[in-house]
N, C-alpha and C positions, 0 to 999 in steps of 0.2 A: 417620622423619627425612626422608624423601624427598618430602613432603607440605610439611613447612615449607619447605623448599629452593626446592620450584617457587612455594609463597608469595613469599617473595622476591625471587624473582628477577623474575615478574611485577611485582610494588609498584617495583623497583629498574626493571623495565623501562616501567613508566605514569610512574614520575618523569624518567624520561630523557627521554621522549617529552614530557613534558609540557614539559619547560625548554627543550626544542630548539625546538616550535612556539613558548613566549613570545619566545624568541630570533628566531626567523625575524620574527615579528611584529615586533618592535622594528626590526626592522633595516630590514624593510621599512616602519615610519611614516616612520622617520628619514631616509630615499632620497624617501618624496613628501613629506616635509617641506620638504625643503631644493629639492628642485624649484621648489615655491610657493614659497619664497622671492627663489630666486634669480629667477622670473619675475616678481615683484612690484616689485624694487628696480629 
């Protein structure tokens, strides 16, 4: 039992990790996004 459990919790810990860096990413397009723009207008 102790085998699947740390299964888990790695997979539950690579998805977490993985939403958080898309996250960061997004966040950070949408900051030089809006940059370029606003130095464009």
């Amino acid at each position: 039992m102790g085998n699947e459990l740390k299964m888990v919790i790695g997979m539950s810990l690579a998805y977490v990790t993985s939403f958080a860096g898309l996250a960061l990413a997004y966040w950070s397009y949408r900051k030089h996004h809006r940059k370029k723009e606003s130095d464009g207008s």
